[in-house]
NURO-790848 format. One record per residue (C-alpha): residue number from 1; residue in three letters; x, y, z negated. Coordinates in steps of 0.2 Angstrom, whole numbers, always signed. Layout:
# NURO-790848
 seq type    xx    yy    zz
 NUM  ALA     X     Y     Z
...
//
This chain:
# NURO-790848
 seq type    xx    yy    zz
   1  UNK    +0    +0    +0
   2  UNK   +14   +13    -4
   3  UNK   +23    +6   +13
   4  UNK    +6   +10   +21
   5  UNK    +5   +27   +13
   6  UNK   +21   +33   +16
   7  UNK   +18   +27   +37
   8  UNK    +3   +38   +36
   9  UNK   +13   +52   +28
  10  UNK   +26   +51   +39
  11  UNK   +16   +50   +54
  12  UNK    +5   +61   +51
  13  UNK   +21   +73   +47
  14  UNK   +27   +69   +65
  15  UNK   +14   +74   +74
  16  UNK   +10   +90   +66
  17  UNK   +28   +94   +70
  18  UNK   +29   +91   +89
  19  UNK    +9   +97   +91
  20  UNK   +12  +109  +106
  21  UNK   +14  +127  +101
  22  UNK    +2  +138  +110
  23  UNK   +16  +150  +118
  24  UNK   +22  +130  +126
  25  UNK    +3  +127  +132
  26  UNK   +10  +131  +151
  27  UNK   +23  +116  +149
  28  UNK    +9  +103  +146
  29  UNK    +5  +103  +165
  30  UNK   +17   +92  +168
  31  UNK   +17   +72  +167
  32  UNK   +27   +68  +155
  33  UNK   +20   +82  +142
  34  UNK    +3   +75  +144
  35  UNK   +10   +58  +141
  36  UNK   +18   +64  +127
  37  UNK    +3   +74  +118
  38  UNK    -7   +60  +121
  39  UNK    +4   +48  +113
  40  UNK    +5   +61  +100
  41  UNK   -15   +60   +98
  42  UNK   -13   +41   +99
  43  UNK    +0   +39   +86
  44  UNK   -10   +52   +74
  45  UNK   -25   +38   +76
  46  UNK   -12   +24   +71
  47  UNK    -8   +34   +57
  48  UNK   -24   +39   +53
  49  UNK   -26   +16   +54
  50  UNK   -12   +14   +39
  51  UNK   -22   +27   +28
  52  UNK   -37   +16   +31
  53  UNK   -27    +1   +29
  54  UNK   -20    +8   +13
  55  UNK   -37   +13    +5
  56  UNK   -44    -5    +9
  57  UNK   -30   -11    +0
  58  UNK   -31    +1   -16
  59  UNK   -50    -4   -17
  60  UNK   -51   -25   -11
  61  UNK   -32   -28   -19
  62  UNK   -25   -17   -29
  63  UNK   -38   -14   -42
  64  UNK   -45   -33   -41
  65  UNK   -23   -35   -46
  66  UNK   -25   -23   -57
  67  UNK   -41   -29   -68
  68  UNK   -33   -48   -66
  69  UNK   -16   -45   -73
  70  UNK   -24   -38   -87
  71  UNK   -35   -53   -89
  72  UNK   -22   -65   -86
  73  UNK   -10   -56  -100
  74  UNK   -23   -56  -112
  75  UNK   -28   -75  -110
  76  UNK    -9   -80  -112
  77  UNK    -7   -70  -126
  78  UNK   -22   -78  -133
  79  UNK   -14   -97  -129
  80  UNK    +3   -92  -135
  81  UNK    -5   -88  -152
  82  UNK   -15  -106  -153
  83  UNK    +2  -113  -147
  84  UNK   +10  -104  -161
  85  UNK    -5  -108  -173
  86  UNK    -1  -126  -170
  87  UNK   +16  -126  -171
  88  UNK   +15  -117  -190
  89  UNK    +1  -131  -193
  90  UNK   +13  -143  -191
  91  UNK   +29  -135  -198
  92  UNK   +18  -134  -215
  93  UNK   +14  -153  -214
  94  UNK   +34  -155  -211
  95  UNK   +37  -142  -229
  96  UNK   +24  -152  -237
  97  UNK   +33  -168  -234
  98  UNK   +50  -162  -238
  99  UNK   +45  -155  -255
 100  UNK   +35  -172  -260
 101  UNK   +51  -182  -252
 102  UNK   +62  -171  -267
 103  UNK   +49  -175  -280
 104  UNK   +49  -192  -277
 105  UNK   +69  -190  -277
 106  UNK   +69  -182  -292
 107  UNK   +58  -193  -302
 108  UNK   +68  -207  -297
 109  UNK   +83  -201  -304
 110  UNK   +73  -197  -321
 111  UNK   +67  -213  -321
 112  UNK   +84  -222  -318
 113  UNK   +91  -210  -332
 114  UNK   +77  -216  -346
 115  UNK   +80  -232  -339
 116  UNK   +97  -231  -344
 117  UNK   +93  -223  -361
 118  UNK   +83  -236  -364
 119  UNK   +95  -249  -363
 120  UNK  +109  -240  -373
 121  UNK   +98  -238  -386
 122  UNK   +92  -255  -386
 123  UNK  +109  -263  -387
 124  UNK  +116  -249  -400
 125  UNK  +112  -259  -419
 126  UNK  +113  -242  -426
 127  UNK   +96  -233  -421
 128  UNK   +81  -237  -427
 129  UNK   +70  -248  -422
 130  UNK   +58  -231  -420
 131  UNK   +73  -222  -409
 132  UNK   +70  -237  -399
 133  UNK   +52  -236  -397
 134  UNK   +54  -218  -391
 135  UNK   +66  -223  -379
 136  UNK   +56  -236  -371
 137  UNK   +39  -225  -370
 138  UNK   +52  -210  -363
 139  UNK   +55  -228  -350
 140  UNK   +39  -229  -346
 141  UNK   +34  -211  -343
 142  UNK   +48  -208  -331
 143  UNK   +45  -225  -320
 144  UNK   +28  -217  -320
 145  UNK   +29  -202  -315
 146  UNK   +42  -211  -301
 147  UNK   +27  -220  -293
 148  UNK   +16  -207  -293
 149  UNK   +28  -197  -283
 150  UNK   +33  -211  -273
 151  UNK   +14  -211  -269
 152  UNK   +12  -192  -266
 153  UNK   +27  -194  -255
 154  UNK   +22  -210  -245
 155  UNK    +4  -199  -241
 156  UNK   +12  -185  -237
 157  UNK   +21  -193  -226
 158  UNK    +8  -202  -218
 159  UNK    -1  -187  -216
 160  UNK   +15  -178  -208
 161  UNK   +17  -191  -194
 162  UNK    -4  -191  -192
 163  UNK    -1  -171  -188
 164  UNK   +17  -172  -178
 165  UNK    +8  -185  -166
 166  UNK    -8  -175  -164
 167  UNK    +1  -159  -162
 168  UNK   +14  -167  -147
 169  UNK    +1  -177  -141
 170  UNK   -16  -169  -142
 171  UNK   -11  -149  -146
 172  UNK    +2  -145  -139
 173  UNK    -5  -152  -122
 174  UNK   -19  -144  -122
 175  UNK   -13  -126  -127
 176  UNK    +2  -134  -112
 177  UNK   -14  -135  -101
 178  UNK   -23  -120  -103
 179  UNK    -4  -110   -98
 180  UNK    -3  -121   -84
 181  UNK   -23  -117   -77
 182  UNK   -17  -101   -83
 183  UNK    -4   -99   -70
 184  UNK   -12  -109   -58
 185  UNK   -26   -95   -58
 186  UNK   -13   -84   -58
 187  UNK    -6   -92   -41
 188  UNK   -21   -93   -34
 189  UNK   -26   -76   -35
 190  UNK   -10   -71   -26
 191  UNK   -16   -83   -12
 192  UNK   -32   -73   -13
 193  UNK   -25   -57   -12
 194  UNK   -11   -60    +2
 195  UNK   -27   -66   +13
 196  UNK   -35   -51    +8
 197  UNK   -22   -39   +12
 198  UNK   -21   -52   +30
 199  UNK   -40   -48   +31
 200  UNK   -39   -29   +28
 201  UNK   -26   -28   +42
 202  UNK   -33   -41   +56
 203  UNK   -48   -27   +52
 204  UNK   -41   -15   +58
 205  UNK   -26   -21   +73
 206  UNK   -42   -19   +86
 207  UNK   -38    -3   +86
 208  UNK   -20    -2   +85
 209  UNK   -21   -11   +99
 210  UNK   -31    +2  +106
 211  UNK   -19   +15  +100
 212  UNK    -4    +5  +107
 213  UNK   -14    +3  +124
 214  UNK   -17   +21  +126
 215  UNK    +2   +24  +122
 216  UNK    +6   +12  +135
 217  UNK    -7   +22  +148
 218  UNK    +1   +38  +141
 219  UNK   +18   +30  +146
 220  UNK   +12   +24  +164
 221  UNK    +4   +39  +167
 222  UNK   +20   +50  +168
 223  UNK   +24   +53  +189
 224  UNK   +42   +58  +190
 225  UNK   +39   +65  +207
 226  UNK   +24   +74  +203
 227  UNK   +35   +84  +190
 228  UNK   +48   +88  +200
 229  UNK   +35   +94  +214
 230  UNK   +27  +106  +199
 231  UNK   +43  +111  +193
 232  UNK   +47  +117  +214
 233  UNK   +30  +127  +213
 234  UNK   +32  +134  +200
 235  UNK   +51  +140  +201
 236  UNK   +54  +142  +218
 237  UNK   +56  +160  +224
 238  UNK   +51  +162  +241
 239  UNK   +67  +170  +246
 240  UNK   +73  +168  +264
 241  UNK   +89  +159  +266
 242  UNK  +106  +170  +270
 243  UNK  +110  +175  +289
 244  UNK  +126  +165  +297
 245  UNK  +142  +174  +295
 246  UNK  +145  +182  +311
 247  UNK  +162  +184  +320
 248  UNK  +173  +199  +318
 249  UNK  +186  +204  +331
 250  UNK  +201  +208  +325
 251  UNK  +201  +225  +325
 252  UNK  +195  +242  +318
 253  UNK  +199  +251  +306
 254  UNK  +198  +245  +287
 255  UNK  +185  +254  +282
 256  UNK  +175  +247  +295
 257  UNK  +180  +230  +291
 258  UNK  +177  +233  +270
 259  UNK  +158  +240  +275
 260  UNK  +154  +226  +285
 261  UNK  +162  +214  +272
 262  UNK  +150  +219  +261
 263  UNK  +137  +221  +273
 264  UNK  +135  +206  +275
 265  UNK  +140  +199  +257
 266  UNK  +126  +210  +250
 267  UNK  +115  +203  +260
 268  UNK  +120  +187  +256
 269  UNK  +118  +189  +238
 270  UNK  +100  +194  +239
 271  UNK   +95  +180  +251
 272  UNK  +101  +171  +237
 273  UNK   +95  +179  +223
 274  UNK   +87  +167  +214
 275  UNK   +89  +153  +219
 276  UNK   +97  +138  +210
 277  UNK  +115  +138  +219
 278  UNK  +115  +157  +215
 279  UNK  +111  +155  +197
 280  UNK  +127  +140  +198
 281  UNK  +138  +154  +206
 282  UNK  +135  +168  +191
 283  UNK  +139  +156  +176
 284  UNK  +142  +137  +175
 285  UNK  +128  +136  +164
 286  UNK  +114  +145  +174
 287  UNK  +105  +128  +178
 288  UNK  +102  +123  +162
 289  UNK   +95  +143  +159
 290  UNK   +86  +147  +173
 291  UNK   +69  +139  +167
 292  UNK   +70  +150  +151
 293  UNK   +73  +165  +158
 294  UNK   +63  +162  +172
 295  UNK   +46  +160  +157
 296  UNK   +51  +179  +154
 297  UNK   +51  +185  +172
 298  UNK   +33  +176  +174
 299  UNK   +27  +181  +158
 300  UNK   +12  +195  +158
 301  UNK   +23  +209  +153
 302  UNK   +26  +211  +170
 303  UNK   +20  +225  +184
 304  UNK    +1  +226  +188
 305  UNK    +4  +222  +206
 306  UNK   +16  +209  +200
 307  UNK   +30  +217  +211
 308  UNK   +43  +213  +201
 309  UNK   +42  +193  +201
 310  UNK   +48  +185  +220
 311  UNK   +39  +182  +234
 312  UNK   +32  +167  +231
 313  UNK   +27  +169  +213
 314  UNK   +21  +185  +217
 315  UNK    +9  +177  +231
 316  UNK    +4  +164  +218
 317  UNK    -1  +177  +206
 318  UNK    -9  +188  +218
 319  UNK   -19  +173  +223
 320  UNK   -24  +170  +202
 321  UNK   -28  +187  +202
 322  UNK   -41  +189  +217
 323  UNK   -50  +173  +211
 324  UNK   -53  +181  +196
 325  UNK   -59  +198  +201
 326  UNK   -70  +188  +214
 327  UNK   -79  +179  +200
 328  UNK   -80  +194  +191
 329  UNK   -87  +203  +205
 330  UNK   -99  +189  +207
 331  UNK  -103  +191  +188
 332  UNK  -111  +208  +191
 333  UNK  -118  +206  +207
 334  UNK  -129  +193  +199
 335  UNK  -133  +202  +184
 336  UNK  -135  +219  +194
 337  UNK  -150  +208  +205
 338  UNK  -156  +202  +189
 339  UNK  -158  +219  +185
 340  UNK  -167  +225  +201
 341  UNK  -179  +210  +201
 342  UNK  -181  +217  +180
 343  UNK  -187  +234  +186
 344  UNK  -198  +229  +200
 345  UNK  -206  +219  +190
 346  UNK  -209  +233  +177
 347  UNK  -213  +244  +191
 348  UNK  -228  +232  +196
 349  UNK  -233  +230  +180
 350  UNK  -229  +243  +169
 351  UNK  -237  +236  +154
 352  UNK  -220  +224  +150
 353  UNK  -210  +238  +150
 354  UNK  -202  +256  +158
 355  UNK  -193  +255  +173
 356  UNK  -181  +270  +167
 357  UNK  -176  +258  +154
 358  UNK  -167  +246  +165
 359  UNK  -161  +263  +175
 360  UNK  -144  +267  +165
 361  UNK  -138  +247  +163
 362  UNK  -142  +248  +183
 363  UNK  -129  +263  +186
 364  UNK  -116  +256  +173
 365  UNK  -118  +240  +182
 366  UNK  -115  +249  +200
 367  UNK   -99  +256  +191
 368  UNK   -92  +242  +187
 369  UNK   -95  +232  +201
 370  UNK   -87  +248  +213
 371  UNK   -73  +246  +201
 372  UNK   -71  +227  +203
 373  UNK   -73  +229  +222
 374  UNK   -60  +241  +223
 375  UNK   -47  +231  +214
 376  UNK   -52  +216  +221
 377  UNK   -49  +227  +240
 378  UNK   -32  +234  +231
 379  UNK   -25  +213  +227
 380  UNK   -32  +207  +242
 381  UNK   -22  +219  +252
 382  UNK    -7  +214  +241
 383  UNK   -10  +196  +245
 384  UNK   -10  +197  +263
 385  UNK    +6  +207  +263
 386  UNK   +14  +194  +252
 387  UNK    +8  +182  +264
 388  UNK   +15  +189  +279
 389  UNK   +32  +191  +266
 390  UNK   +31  +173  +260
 391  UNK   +26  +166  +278
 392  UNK   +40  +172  +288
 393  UNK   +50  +158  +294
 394  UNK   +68  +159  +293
 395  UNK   +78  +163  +308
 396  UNK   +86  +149  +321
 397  UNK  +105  +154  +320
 398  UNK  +107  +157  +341
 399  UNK   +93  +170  +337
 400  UNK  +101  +178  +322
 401  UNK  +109  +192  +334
 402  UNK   +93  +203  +338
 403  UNK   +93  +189  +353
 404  UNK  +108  +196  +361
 405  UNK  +119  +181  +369
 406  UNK  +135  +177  +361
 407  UNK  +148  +186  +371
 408  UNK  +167  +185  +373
 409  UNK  +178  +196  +361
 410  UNK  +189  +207  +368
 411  UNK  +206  +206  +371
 412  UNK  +217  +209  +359
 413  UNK  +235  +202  +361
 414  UNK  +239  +185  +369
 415  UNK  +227  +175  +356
 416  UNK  +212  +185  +362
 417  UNK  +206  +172  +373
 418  UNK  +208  +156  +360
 419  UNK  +197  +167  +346
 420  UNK  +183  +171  +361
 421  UNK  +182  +153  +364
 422  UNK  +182  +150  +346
 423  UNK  +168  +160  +344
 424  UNK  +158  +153  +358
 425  UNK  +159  +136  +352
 426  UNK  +155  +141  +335
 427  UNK  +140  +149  +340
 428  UNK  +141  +164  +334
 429  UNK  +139  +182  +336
 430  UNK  +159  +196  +342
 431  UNK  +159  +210  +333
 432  UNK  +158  +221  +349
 433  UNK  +138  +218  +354
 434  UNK  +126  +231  +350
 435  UNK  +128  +236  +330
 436  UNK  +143  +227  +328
 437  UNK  +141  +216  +314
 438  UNK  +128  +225  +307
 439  UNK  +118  +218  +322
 440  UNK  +111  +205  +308
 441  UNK   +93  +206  +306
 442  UNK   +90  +222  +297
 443  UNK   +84  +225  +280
 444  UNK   +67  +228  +284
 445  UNK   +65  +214  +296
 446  UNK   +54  +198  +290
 447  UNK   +69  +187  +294
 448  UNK   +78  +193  +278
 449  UNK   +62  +193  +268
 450  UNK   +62  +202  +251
 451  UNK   +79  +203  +248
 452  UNK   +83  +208  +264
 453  UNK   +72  +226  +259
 454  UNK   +83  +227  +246
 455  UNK   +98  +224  +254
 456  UNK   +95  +239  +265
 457  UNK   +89  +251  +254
 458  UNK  +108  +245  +244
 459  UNK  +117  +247  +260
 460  UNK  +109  +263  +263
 461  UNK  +113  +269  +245
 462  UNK  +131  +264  +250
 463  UNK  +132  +271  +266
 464  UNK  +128  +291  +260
 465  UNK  +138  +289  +245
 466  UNK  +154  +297  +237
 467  UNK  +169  +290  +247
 468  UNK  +179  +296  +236
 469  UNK  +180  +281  +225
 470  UNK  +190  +266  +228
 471  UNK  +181  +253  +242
 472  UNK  +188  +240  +232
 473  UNK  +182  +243  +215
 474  UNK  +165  +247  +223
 475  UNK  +165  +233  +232
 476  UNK  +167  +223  +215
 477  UNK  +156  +235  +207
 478  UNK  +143  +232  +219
 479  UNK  +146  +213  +218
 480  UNK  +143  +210  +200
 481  UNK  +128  +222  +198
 482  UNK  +118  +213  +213
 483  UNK  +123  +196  +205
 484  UNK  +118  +203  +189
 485  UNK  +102  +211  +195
 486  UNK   +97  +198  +208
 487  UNK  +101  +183  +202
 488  UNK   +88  +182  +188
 489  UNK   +74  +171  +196
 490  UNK   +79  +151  +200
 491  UNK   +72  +145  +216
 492  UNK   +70  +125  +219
 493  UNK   +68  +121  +235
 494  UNK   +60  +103  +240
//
């Protein structure tokens, strides 16, 4: 029972600790945490088994043990006592024969002794023949009193082996037999009880059983790729992958060459901002922290037009957010119609009410419903530009060059022609077409998606500021604090 107890206790402990918090709510959409609160559910009913299996046990066994072992004590005190009884019964016959057998002793010693006097004063010619008389009857007296204790002593000692064989043969076996039905009731009752407590749990293992089944559904139930495919929803960004690197002639000057180095690195690094192999290049252990920090981005401290989450989250939450004003908007289109049909019918019949009544909930209700209307028309105008952000397929590499053919480089040394065909079997774009190598689909375009947007406006930013500063440091500059800044938001791609 206190085994049972502390199961139920210990259980019941368990699953209060791992109940799901509400702030984790959003995490139980996944297989394996619906297995693992149902288990949790199932494992509080197997506990909630063991306290029923402990009360059953407290009522049918431990209190029946209880009351017996208190009967059983007080019946072997009780045959101890008779046992003891009988055994001071017979220790007083035994006393009572050992004090008659040294009476008897005794008296036969007086006797000898008169017996003696007797005949010493018989043979002595000195005494008088009175002395002698008084001898003798002092003879007689004594061998009197011999026999009479010889006598006490022979029927005390009959009566002493009477009451030894009646004690070992009759008594004592009796008070042997009561101890021994004694502690066979004793052995019995256990018997009793361990089918009892056999009884109490056979009761009872239907449903751990059940319990143990539903764990076992629970355990099935988990779908590994079902997960993952939740965990790719929810996580992936939308972000269009970066643009090929493009080939750079040789040439130019090295200002030329460190703007379009970071060019195209910045528009690199907000393709992948991100995404899972961006997170990996800002720290080792971005992967294990993405999800974490990712909760935060989606969380609802965010923007009302939900600008600040990527592409696809945003389209997701855009989507949340128009199916909830439309059933809002549906809301109070029914009731405003329940309205209206109100205050016709007060208009026919004027008797069950004023129409003017029904007047002021009809205009708060046209309020709220042109309210409703408009930020439904406000988020669905949102959605479709998200759509048309998130639906922008990524660009074939041959037409990654505002669909200009890849040309010859020009010739600069005797290794031009090598790096032209280099390029021409690489399949990729000279620096000397139309933009150079900023030629790349521009910022705005829907090839680079929401982080080509940003990419521009950061190019342009770059492009009209100080030149004073050192290209290098800037460049570094301008690395880290897109990294930094962009690479915030994991993006698993199937």
């Amino acid at each position: 029972m206190v085994v049972d107890l502390k199961q139920f206790f210990f259980y019941r402990r368990l699953v209060k600790n791992y109940q799901p918090k509400r702030k984790e709510e959003d995490e139980y959409q996944y297989t394996a945490c619906k297995a693992f609160k149902q288990l949790l559910q199932e494992l509080n009913d197997f506990a909630g088994q063991r306290e029923v299996v402990a009360e059953n046990l407290q009522s049918n066994v431990v209190r029946e043990l209880h009351l017996l072992a208190k009967e059983l004590r007080e019946e072997r005190k009780q045959h101890l006592n008779e046992g003891a009884k009988q055994m001071g019964v017979l220790n007083s016959s035994i006393g009572s024969l050992e004090r008659a057998r040294r009476s008897y002793e005794r008296a036969a010693r007086e006797s000898e002794r008169a017996l003696e006097t007797f005949q010493k004063a018989d043979a002595d010619l000195n005494l008088s023949r009175a002395e002698v008389e008084k001898q003798k009857a002092n003879m007689k007296l004594r061998s009197q009193a011999c026999e009479d204790a010889k006598q006490e002593y022979m029927d005390q000692l009959r009566k002493t082996n009477d009451a030894q064989r009646q004690h070992y043969e009759q008594r004592l076996p009796h008070v042997f037999k009561q101890l021994q039905d004694l502690d066979e009731k004793r052995i019995k009752n256990i018997k009793n009880f361990m089918l009892s407590s056999v009884d109490v749990e056979r009761k009872v293992f239907p449903i751990i059983m059940q319990c143990l089944d539903g764990m076992e559904t629970a355990a099935n139930s988990i779908n590994e790729k079902e997960d993952t495919k939740l965990v790719i929803d929810r996580y992936k960004s939308g972000f269009v992958p970066p643009e090929d690197f493009q080939f750079e002639a040789a040439s130019g000057a090295d200002t030329t060459d460190s703007a379009t180095t970071h060019h195209h690195t910045h528009n690199h690094l907000t393709a992948a901002r991100g995404t899972v192999s961006g997170n990996k290049i800002k720290k080792r252990g971005g992967l294990l922290s993405i999800f974490s920090s990712n909760k935060n981005n989606m969380s609802m401290d965010g923007k009302e037009d939900y600008s600040d989450l990527p592409p696809n989250q945003k389209k997701k939450k855009l989507q949340a957010k128009v199916m909830e004003l439309s059933k809002q908007v549906a809301q109070e289109q029914a009731a405003m119609e329940g309205l209206m049909k109100m205050k016709g019918v007060y208009e026919t019949s004027p008797a069950l009410g004023d129409p003017m009544t029904v007047e002021g909930q009809l205009n708060e209700c046209c309020d709220k419903l042109k309210k409703l209307r408009a930020q439904l028309n406000k988020f669905e105008e949102l959605l479709a530009e998200a759509n048309s952000q998130v639906g922008a397929p990524p660009l074939h590499p041959t037409a990654r060059t505002n669909g200009q053919a890849p040309t010859q480089a020009t010739s600069i040394g005797s290794n031009s022609e090598s790096l032209s065909r280099s390029a021409s079997e690489s399949s990729v774009s000279t620096g000397t077409g139309t933009g150079g190598p900023g030629a790349r689909a521009a910022g705005g375009s829907p090839e680079s998606g929401l982080g080509g947007e940003l990419a521009a406006v950061h190019h342009d930013h770059h492009a009209n500021g100080d030149h004073d500063h050192d290209p290098d440091n800037d460049h570094d500059n301008d690395h880290e604090s897109d990294f930094d800044y962009y690479y915030c938001e994991p993006d698993l791609q199937p």
